[in-house]
C-alpha positions in Angstrom: 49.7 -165.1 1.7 46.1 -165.4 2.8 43.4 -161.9 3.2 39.9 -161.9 3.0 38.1 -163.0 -0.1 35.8 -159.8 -0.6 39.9 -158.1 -0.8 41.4 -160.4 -3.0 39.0 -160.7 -5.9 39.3 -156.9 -7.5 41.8 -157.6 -9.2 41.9 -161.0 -10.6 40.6 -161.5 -14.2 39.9 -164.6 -16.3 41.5 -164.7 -19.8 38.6 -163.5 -22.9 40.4 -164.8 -25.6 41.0 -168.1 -23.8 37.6 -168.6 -23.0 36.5 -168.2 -26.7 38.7 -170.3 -28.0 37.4 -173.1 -25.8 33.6 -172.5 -27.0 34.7 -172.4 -30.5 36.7 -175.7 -30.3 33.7 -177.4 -28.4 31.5 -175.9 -30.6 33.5 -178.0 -34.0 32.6 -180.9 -32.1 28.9 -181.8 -34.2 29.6 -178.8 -36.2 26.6 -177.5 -39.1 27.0 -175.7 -41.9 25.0 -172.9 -40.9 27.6 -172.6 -37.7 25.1 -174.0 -35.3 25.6 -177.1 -33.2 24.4 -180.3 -33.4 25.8 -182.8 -30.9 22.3 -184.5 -29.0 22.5 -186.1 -25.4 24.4 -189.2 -24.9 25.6 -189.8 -28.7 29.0 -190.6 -29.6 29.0 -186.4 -30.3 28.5 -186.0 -27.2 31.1 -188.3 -25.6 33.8 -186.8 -27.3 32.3 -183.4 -26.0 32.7 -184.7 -22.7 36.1 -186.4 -23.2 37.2 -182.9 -24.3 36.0 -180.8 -21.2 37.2 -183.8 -18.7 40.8 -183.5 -20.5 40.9 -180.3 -19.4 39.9 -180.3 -16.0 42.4 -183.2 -15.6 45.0 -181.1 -17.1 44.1 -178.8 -14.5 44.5 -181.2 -11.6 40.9 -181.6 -10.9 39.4 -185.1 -9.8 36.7 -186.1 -12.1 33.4 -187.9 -10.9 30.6 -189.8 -12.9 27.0 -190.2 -11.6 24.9 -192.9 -12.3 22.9 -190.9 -14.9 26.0 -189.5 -16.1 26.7 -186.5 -14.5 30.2 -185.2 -14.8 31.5 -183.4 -11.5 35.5 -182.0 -12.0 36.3 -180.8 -8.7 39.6 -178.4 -7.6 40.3 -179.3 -4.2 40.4 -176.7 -1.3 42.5 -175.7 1.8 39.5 -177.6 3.9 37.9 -180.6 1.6 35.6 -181.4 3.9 33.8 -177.5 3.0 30.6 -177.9 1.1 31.9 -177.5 -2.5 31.2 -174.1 -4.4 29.9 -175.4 -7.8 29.6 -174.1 -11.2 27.8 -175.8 -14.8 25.7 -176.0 -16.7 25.6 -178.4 -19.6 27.0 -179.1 -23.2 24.0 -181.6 -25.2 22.3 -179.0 -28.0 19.2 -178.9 -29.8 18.8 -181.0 -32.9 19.9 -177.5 -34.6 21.6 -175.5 -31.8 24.3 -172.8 -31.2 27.7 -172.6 -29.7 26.9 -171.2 -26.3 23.5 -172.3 -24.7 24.4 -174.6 -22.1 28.2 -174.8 -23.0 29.0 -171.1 -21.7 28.4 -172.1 -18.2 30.5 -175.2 -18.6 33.4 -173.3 -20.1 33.3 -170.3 -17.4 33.5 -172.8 -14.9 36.4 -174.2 -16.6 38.0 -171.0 -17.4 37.7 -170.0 -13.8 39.3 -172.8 -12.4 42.4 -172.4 -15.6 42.6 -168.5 -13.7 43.0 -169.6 -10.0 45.4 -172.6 -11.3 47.3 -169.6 -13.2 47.6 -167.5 -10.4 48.3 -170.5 -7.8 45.1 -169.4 -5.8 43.8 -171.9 -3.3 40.6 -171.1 -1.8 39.4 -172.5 1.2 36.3 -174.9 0.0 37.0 -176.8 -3.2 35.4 -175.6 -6.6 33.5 -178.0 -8.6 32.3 -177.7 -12.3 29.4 -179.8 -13.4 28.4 -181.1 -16.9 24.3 -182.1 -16.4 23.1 -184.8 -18.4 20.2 -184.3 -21.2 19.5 -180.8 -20.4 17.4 -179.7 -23.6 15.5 -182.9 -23.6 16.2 -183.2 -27.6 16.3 -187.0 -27.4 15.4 -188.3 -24.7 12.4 -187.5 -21.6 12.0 -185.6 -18.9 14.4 -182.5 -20.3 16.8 -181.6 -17.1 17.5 -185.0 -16.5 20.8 -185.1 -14.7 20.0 -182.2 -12.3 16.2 -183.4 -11.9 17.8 -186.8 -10.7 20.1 -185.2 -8.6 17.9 -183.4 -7.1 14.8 -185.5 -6.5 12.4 -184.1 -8.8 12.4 -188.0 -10.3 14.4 -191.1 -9.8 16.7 -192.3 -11.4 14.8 -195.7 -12.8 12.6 -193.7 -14.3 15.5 -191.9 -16.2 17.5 -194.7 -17.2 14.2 -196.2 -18.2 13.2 -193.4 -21.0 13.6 -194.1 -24.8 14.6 -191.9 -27.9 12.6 -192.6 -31.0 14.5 -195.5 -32.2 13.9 -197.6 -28.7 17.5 -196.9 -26.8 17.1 -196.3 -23.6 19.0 -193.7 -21.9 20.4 -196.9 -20.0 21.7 -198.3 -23.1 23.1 -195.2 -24.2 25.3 -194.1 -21.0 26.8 -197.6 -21.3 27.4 -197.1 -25.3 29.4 -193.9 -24.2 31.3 -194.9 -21.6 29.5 -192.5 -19.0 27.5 -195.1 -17.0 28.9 -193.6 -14.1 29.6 -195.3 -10.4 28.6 -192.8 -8.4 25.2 -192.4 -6.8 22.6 -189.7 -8.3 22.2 -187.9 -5.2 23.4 -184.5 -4.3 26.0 -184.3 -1.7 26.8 -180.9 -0.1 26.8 -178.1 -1.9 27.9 -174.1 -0.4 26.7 -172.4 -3.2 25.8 -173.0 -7.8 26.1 -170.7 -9.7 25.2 -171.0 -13.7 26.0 -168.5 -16.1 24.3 -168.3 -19.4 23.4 -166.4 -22.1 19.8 -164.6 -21.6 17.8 -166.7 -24.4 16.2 -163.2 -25.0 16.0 -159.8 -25.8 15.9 -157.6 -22.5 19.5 -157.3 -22.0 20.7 -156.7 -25.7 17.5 -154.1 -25.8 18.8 -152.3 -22.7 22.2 -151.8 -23.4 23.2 -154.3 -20.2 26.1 -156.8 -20.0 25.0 -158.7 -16.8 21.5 -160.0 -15.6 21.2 -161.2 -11.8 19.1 -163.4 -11.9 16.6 -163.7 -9.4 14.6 -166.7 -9.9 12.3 -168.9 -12.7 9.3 -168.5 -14.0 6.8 -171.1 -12.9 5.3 -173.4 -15.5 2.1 -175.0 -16.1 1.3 -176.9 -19.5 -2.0 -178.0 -20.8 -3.2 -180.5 -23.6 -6.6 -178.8 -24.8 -8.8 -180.7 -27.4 -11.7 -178.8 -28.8 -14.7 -181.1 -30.7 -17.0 -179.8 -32.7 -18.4 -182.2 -36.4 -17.0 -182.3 -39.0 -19.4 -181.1 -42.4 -18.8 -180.3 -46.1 -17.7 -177.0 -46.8 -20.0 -176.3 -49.4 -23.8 -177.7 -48.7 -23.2 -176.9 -45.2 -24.6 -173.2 -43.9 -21.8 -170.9 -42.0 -25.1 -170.9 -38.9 -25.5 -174.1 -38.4 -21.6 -175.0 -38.2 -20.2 -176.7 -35.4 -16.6 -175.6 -36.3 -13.9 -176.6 -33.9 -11.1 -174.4 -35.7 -13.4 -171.5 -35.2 -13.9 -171.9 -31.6 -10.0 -173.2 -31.3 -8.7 -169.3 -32.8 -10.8 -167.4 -30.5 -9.2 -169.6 -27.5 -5.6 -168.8 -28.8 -6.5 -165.3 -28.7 -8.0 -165.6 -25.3 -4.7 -167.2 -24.7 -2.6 -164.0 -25.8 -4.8 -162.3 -23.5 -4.3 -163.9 -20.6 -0.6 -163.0 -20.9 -1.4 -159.7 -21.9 -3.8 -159.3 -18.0 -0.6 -160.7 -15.6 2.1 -158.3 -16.8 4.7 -157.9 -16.4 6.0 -162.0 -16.2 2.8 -163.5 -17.6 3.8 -165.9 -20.9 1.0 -168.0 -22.5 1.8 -169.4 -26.0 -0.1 -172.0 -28.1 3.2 -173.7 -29.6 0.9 -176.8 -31.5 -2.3 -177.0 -33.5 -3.2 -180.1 -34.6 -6.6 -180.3 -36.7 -8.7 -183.4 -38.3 -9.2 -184.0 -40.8 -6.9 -181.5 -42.2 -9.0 -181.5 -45.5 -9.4 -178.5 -47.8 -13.0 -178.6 -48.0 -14.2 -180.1 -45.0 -14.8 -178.3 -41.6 -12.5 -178.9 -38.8 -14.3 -181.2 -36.4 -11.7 -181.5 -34.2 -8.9 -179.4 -32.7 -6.4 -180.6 -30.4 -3.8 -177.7 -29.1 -1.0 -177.1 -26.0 -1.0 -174.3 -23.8 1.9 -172.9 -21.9 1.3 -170.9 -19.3 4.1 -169.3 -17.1 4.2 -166.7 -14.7 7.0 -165.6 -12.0 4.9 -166.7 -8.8 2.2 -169.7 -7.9 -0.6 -167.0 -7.2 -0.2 -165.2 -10.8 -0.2 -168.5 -11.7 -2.8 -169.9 -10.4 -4.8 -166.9 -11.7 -3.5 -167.6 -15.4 -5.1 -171.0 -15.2 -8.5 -169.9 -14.4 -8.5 -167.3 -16.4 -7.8 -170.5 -19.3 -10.6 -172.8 -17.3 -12.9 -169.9 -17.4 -12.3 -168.8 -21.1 -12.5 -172.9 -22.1 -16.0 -172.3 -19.9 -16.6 -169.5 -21.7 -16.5 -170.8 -25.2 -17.6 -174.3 -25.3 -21.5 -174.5 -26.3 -22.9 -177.6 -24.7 -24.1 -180.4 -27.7 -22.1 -178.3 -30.3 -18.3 -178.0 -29.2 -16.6 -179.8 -26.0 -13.7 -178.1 -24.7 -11.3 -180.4 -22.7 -8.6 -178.8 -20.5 -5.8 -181.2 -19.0 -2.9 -180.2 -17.4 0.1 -182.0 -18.1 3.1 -180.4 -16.9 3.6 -178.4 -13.9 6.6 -176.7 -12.3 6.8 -174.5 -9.4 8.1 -170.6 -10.1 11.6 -171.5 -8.5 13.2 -168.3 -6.6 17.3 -168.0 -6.2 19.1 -167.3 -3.3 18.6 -163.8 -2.5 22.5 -163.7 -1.2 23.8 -165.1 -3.9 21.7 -162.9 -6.5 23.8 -160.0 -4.3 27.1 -161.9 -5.0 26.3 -161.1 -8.8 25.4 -158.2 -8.3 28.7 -157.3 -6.2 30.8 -159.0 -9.1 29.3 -156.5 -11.7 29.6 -153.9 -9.1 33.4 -154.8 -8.7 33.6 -154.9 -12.5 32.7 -151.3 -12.9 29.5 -153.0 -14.9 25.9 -152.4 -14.5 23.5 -155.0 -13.7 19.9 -155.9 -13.7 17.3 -158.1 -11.7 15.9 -160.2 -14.3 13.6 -163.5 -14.3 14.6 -166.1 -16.2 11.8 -167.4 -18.8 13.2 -171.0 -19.5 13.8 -173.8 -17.7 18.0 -174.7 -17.1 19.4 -177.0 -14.7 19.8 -174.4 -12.4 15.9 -174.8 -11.0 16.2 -177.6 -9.7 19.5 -177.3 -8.2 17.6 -174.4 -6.3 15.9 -177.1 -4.5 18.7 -178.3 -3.0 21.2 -175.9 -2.7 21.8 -171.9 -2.5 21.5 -171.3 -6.1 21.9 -168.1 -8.7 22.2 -167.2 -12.1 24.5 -165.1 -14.1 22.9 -163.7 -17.5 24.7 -162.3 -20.6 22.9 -160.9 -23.9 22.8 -163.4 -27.3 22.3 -161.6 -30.0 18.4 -160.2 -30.9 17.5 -162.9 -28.1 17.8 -165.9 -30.5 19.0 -169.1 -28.8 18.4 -173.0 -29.9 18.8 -172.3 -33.4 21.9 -172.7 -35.0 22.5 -168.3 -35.9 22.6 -168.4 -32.0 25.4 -165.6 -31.2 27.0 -163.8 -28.2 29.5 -160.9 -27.9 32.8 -162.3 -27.0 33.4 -159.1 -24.4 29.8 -160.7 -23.2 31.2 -163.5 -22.8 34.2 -162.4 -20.8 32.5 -160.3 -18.3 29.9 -162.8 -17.5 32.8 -165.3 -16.4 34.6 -162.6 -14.8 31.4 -162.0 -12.5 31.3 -165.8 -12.0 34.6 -165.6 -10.8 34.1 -163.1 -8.3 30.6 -164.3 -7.1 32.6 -168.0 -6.6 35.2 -166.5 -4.8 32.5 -164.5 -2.5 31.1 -167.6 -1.3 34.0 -169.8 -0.2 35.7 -168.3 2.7 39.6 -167.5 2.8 41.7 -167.4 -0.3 45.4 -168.5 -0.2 47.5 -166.4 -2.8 51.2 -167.5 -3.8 54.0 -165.6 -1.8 54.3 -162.0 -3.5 50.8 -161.9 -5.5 49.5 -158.6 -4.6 46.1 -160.0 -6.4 
C-alpha cells in the first residue's frame, strides 16, 4: 500500500524505552564513575563504540560505508536508490569527561528510526542513511568537526590525517590502529536533506517549559589570541602611579568584553575562556597578559560590529610606551543558516505531535554546520538538564528524548517522497 508521506506519518511512533536502552548501553562503553563518558576519538573506546552502532544497523539490513577519515555511513535502501539519500547523525567521540547523550542522541535517533520503519516494514521512496562523524568535539585531535569539515570541504583531508594528539599519533595512525581507515573517498555525494537531533547544550528550552527547538541556524564565530604588555616591577618599592600593569589593563578588557555581548542582544556571546599571566609571582606586577576572546553572534554584520567594538576597546585602552595591546584573530566561522524548509519540517513534526516548538539558534558548533554547506540541512533540539552538557552530570529527560526522535522521524519521512506500507497497515 503506498499514500502520500505528509498522510502516513501521524501515526507512526518510534519505541522510548528502546531508544534509552541503546544510549545507556553505548554510554557503558568508556564508562566514569561519576556516570559521565569518556570514550575520546579514534581510541580503541571508540572502536568498540562504533563496532556496536554498525552491528546494529547491519542487523537492520543496512549497507555500511567507511570514508577515508573514517566516517561511518549505514544506509537503508529505498524504492528508488538512485534518490539523493535523506540522512541523519551526528557523532559518538566525548569529551575527556563527557555525558551519555551529546553527540550520541543523534546517532541513536537515527538508528531507532530506521529499527521503526524496519518494524513496520515501511519502505520509503529515497534510502535513509545514518552517519557517525569522525572527531567531532576535537578532544584529541585538530580541527574539532573533522569528519563533516572533510566532507564538506571546509579542509582536506591531508591536512586531517596529518594532525597529532599530544603523544605524536597522527589521526592517520590512529584510523589504521582501529580498523576505520576507510576506502571510501571523503567527499560528499548527494544528499536530499540532514537532519541532526541533539540535546540543546543550554538552558532556553528547560527554562521555557519546551520539548522541541527548530533550529534555525548557527551562531557565527570569530576567535582572537589577545596579548597585553606592560613591565613587570616589584610590588612593594614600586608606586601604584607609575605602574605599567598588564593585569590591570587585561580586567578592564574582559569587562569591555562582557559588554560587547551585553550591546548585540539578543545572540551576541563574548567570553574570555583563558588568562595566562607572567610571571605569575605573588609579589611582582603582571608584565604581561596573554588572553582569548570568543566572539559569536547569529549573522556576519552583528559580527563584524562585535569585532570592532573589541579593536576599538583594545584601541581604547592601550597607552602608547606603557602597555601594547595585540589583537589576532585566529579562528573564524561564518553564522551558518539551516534550510528554512526543513526548519518547517520540524516544526510540522512537533505540530503533528501535538507538541510546541520554538525557533532557536544554536550556540555551538556540531557537525551539522558544515553539512549546511553542502546540503539542505536542520536541527532538532531537546532540553538537558539546567543546560549542562560536556561534563560528565550531563542529563536529558527520557520523554525528551522520545519526542525529539519522534519529530526526526516525521521531519525524515517529510522529505523523501512516497512511502510504501506493508498490505493492511493503516499507519
Amino acid at each position: 500500500m503506498e499514500m502520500n508521506a505528509l498522510e502516513a506519518v501521524s501515526g507512526v511512533r518510534i519505541d522510548g524505552n528502546r531508544l534509552w536502552a541503546s544510549l545507556m548501553e553505548l554510554a557503558r562503553i568508556g564508562g566514569t564513575d561519576k556516570g559521565g563518558v569518556c570514550r575520546l576519538a579514534l581510541t580503541d573506546l571508540d572502536r568498540q563504540g562504533r563496532d556496536l552502532v554498525c552491528g546494529w544497523a547491519r542487523e537492520l539490513g543496512c549497507s555500511v560505508r567507511v570514508d577515508a577519515i573514517g566516517n561511518i555511513f549505514m544506509r537503508r535502501p529505498g524504492l528508488r536508490d538512485d534518490l539523493p539519500a535523506v540522512m541523519t547523525g551526528s557523532h559518538i567521540d566525548t569529551q575527556p569527561t563527557g555525558g551519555k547523550f551529546d553527540g550520541n542522541y543523534g546517532v541513536l535517533a537515527g538508528i531507532e528510526v530506521l529499527r521503526t520503519l524496519e518494524q513496520r516494514g515501511i519502505v520509503t521512496e529515497a534510502p535513509l542513511e545514518v552517519v557517525v562523524w569522525t572527531n567531532e568535539e576535537g578532544s584529541r585531535f585538530v580541527p574539532v568537526m573533522m569528519g563533516s569539515g572533510v566532507y564538506a570541504g571546509a579542509f582536506t583531508l591531508e591536512h586531517a590525517l596529518a594532525a597529532r594528539d599530544r603523544d605524536g599519533v597522527s589521526v592517520d595512525e590512529a584510523l589504521r590502529a582501529i580498523g576505520y581507515a576507510g576506502p571510501e573517498p571523503a567527499t560528499p555525494r548527494a544528499v536530499g536533506a540532514y537532519f541532526e537531533a541533539h540535546i540543546e547544550q543550554g538552558p532556553i528550552l528547560e527554562a521555557r517549559g519546551i520539548t522541541i527547538g527548530a533550529v534555525q541556524g548557527a551562531l557565527g564565530q570569530r576567535w582572537y589570541d589577545v596579548v597585553v604588555t606592560g613591565q613587570e616591577a616589584h610590588a612593594g618599592p614600586t608606586p601604584m602611579e607609575l605602574r605599567r600593569d598588564a593585569l590591570v589593563v587585561a580586567s578592564r578588557l574582559v569587562l569591555e568584553v562582557n559588554r560587547n555581548a551585553l550591546d548585540h542582544a539578543p545572540h551576541g556571546r563574548a567570553t574570555v575562556g583563558c588568562i595566562d599571566g607572567f610571571p605569575n609571582s605573588r609579589n611582582v606586577i603582571p608584565g604581561r597578559v596573554a588572553l582569548t576572546v570568543d566572539l559569536r553572534a547569529a549573522d556576519d554584520a552583528t559580527l563584524d560590529s562585535m569585532a570592532g567594538a573589541l579593536a576599538k576597546a583594545c584601541a581604547d585602552l592601550a597607552e602608547p610606551g606603557r602597555i601594547d595591546i595585540e589583537c589576532k584573530e585566529v579562528v573564524y566561522f561564518p553564522p551558518q543558516p539551516f534550510e528554512p524548509r526543513l526548519v518547517q519540517a520540524v516544526r510540522d513534526g512537533a505540530g503533528t505531535l501535538g507538541l510546541a516548538s520554538l525557533d532557536v539558534i544554536s550556540g555551538a558548533g556540531h557537525d551539522a554546520v558544515y553539512m549546511a554547506r553542502v546540503a539542505p540541512t536542520a536541527m532538532i533540539f531537546v532540553p538537558c538538564k539546567d543546560g549542562i552538557s560536556h561534563n560528565e552530570i550531563e542529563d536529558a529527560q527520557p520523554e525528551h528524548l522520545e519526542a525529539g526522535c519522534n519529530v526526526l522521524l516525521h521531519a525524515m519521512l517529510r522529505c523523501c517522497g512516497r512511502i510504501q506500507f506493508p498490505e493492511g497497515d493503516p499507519a
